[in-house]
C-alpha positions in Angstrom: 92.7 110.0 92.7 93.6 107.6 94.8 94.5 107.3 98.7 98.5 106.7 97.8 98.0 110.1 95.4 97.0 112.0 97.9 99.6 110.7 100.3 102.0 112.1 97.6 100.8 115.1 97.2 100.5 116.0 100.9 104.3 114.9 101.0 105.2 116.6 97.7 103.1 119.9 98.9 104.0 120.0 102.3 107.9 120.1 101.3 107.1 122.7 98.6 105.6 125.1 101.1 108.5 124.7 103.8 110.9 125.4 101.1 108.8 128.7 100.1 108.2 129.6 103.8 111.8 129.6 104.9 112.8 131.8 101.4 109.8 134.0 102.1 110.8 134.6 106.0 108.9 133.9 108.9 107.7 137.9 109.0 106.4 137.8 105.6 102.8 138.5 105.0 100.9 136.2 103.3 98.8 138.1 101.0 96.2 135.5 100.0 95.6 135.3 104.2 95.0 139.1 105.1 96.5 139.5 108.4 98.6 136.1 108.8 102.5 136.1 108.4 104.9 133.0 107.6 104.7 132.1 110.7 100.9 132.2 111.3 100.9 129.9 108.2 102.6 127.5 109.4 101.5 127.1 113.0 98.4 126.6 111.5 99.3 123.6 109.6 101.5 122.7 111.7 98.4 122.2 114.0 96.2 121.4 111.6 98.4 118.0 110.4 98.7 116.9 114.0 94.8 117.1 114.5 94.5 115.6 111.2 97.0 112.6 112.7 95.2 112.2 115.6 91.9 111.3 114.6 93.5 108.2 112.5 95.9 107.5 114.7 93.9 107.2 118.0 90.7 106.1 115.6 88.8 108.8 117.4 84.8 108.5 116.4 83.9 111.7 118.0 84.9 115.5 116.8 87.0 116.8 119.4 87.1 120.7 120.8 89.3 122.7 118.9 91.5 125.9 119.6 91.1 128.5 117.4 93.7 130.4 115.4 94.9 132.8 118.3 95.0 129.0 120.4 97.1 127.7 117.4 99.3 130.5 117.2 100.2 130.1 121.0 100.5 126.1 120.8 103.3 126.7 118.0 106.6 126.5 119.0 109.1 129.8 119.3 110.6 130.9 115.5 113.9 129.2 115.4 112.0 125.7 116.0 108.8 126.8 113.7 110.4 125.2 110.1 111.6 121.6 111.7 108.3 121.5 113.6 106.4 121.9 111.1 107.9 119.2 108.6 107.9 116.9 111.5 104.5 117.4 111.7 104.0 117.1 107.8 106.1 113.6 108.3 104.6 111.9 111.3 100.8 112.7 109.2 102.3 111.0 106.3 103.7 108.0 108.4 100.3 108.0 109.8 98.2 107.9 106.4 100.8 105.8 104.8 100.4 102.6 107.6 96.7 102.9 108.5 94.5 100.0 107.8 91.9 100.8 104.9 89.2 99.8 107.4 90.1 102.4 109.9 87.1 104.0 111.4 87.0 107.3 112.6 85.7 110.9 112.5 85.1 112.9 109.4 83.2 116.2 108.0 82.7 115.3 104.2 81.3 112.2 102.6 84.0 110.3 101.2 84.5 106.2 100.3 86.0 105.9 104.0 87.6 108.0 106.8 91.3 107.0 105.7 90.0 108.6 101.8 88.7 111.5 103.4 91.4 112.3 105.6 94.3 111.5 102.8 92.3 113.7 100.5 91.3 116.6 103.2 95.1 116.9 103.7 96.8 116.9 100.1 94.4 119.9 99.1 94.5 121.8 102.6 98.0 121.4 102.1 98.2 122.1 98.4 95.9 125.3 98.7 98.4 126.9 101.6 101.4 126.0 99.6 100.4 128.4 96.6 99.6 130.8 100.0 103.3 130.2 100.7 104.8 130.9 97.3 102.4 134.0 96.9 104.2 135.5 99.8 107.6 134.6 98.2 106.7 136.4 95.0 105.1 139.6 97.1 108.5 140.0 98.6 110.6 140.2 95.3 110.3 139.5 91.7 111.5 135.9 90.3 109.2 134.1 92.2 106.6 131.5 90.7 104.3 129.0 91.4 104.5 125.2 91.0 101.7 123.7 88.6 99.2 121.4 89.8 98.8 118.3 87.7 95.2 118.7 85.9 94.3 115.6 87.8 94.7 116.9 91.4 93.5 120.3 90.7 90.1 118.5 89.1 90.2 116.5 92.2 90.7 119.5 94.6 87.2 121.6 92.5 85.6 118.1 93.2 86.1 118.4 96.7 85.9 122.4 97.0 82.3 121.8 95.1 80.5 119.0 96.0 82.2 119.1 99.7 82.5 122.4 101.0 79.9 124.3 98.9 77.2 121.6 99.4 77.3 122.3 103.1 75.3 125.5 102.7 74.8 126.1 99.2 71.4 128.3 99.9 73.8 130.9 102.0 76.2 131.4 99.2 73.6 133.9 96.8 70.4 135.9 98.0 68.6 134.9 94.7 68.3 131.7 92.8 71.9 131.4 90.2 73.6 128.8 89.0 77.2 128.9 88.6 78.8 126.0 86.1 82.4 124.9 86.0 83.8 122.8 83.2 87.2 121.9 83.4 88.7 120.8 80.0 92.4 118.5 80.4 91.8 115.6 78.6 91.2 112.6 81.0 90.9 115.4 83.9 88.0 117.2 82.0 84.7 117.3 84.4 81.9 119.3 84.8 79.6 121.1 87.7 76.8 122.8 88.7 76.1 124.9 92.1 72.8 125.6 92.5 72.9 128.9 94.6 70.5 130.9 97.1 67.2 128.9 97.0 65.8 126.2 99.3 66.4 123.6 97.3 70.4 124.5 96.6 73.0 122.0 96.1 76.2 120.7 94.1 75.8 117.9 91.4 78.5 116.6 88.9 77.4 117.8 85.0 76.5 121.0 83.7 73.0 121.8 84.0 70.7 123.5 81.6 69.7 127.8 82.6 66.6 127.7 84.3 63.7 130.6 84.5 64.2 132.8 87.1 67.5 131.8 88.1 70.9 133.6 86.9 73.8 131.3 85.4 77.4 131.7 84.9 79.6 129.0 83.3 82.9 128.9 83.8 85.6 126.9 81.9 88.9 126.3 81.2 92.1 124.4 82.8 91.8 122.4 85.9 94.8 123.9 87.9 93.3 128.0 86.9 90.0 126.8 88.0 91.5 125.2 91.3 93.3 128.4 92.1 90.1 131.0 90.9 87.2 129.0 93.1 89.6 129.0 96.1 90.0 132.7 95.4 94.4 132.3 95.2 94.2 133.1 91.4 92.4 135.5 88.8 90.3 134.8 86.1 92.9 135.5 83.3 92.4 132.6 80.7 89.1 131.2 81.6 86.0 131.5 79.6 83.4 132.9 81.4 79.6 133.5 80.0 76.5 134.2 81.4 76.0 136.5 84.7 79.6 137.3 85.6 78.0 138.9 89.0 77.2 135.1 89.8 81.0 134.2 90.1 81.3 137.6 91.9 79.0 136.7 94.7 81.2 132.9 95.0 84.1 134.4 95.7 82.7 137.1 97.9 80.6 134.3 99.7 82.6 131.1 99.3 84.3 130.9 102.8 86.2 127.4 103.9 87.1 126.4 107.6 89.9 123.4 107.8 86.6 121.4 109.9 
């Protein structure tokens, strides 16, 4: 994907999840979020967007202190405001990504082909993972509710990131023993493979599905893009996917796997 797709999809995602959050109600839990509410989903993105905005905006080259999540809460405005100040948020970080120069420098937390990439990207899947949050909590209050599909193509993109981003960071933390846990996504022109190399010194995330080793557990994993996208950021099951090897592999992943939005 490129740096316009993601600009789409953060628009397209962030409208999706307003729309849920005002059907679901500001007091509606969010079940995929234990403990958080509407209204504690959207202060946080609300937030989050704005932080996001800043850093191209002002071309800030240094990570900044941030509040945490009671902070956030409090910096959010009162309920009847919550909604339009959180799509004017999701507007002014699309205006933002939308007229920055390609050469923008500034900070980031993941390798990516520049900062403007990485923060287009960053957004359109933090935004895209709380929307399916949202719609969850619209379909826990009632029956009728469903989710949007992901295109394969963003949902391949979003395991790309989740993998060789997030899960590279600390890959040694995520197991207590040596495992490898595969993940082949088969759509076509969106079909990709991975490996995570799990709980030993020498951990780490590489593109292509690597061969068992002695010693070392392995679990592959395969099937759609979008129901791998939802099952490694732990917002869907594993109903449809093929899954072979050590099933306690994929276990410990989505016991350990743990993503902060920096």
């Amino acid at each position: 994907m490129q740096i316009d797709d993601h600009i789409a999809c953060l628009r397209a995602e962030g409208d999706l999840l307003a729309r849920a959050a005002e059907r679901a109600g500001l007091d509606a839990p969010v079940p995929t979020c234990p403990g958080w509410r509407i209204r504690d989903l959207l202060a946080h993105l609300g937030f989050v967007h704005r932080w996001a905005a800043g850093y191209v905006a002002e071309q800030r080259t240094e990570m900044t202190r941030e509040p945490g999540e009671e902070e956030i809460a409090a910096l959010a405005p009162a309920d009847a405001s919550l909604a339009g100040w959180f799509r004017e948020g999701l507007a002014a970080l699309v205006s933002v990504l939308s007229a920055a120069d390609p050469a923008t420098r500034c900070w980031t937390f993941l390798a990516a082909p520049s900062p403007l990439a990485f923060w287009a990207r960053r957004q359109a899947h933090e935004t895209a993972i709380h929307r399916v949050d949202a719609q969850l909590a619209v379909a826990a209050a009632g029956p009728g509710a469903e989710l949007d599909p992901f295109p394969a193509g963003l949902a391949a993109d979003g395991v790309d990131e989740l993998l060789t981003g997030f899960a590279a960071r600390r890959p040694h933390k995520l197991a207590d023993a040596p495992a490898r846990l595969v993940i082949r996504a088969r759509d076509g022109a969106a079909s990709a493979s991975w490996t995570v190399r799990m709980g030993s010194p020498d951990g780490g995330v590489s593109r292509g599905a690597e061969p068992a080793r002695p010693g070392s557990a392995r679990c592959e994993v395969s099937g759609p893009a979008p129901a791998l996208y939802l099952l490694l950021w732990n917002r869907g099951t594993a109903a449809g996917l093929d899954i072979r090897g050590d099933a306690r592999v994929l276990a410990t992943w989505r016991e350990r796997m743990r993503v902060r939005w920096h």
